[in-house]
N, C-alpha and C positions, 0 to 999 in steps of 0.2 A: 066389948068384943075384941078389939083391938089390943088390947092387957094382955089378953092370951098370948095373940102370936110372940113376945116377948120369952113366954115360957118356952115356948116353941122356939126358938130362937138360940136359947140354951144346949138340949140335943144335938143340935144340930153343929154349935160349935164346939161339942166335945169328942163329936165325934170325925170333927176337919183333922180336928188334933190327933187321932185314936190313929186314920187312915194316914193322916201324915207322917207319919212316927213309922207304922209298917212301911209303907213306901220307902223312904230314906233304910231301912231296918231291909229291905227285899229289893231292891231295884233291879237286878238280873235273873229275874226268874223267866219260863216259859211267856211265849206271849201272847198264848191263850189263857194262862192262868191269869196273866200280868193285866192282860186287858177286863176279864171279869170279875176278878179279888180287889187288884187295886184302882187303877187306870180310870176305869169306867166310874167306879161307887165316888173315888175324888170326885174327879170331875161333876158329878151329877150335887152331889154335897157344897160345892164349894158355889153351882149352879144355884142349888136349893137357899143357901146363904144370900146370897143376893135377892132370891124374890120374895122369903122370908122377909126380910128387911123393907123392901119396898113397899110392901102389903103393911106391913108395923107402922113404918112412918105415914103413908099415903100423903105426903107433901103435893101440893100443885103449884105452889108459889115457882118463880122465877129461877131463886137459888137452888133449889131441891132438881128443879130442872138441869139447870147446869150441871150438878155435882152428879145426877142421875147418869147424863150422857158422858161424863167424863171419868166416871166406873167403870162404865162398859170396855173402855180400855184395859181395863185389869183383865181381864176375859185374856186380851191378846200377852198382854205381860207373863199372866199366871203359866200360860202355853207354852210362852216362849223361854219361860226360866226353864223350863223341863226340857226342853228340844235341846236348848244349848248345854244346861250343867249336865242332862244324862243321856243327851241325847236320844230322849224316848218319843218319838211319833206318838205312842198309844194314847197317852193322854191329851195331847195334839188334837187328832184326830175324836175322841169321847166330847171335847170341849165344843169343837166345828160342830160336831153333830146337835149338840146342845142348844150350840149358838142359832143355828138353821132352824129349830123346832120352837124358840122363846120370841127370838127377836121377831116374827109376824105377827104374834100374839100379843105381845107389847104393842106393834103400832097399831092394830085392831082395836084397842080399847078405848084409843086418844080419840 
């Protein structure tokens, strides 16, 4: 079962690259459109990347734990490269939103 999410795992990063590629390619569009076309599908992709992966590996061991909690920083990284080089809130803000809706779900399982 676990085999799979691997494949699953593929999609998912062609299409970080698909959405990355228009972002850089569009960065001053509407920011309604900005937050629905681009903004938002990152953020939830790059979201989906992360727990894709987690679910793959399902580590319990000690180092899996570390390296787990010390991912979760890319979250604020990933945010922060976009606020600062484009100074775009929207994907800021799609990430928060993300982050508020996973991270209780996460401690609920422990």
């Amino acid at each position: 079962m676990r085999s799979h999410l691997w494949l699953a795992e593929l999609p998912l990063v062609i299409n970080f690259f698909n959405l990355s590629i228009a972002y850089f390619r569009y960065p001053n569009t509407l920011l309604a459109i900005h937050l629905g076309t681009l903004a938002g599908p990152l953020a939830w992709n790059f979201t989906a990347l992360y727990w894709v992966s987690a679910v793959a590996v399902w580590a319990t061991n000690l180092a899996a734990r570390i390296t787990a909690h010390l991912s979760i920083w890319g979250w604020l990284t990933y945010g922060l490269f976009y606020l600062v080089a484009y100074k775009d809130f929207a994907i800021g803000l799609a990430l928060s939103a993300l982050a508020a809706c996973t991270f209780p779900v996460s401690i609920k399982l422990r």
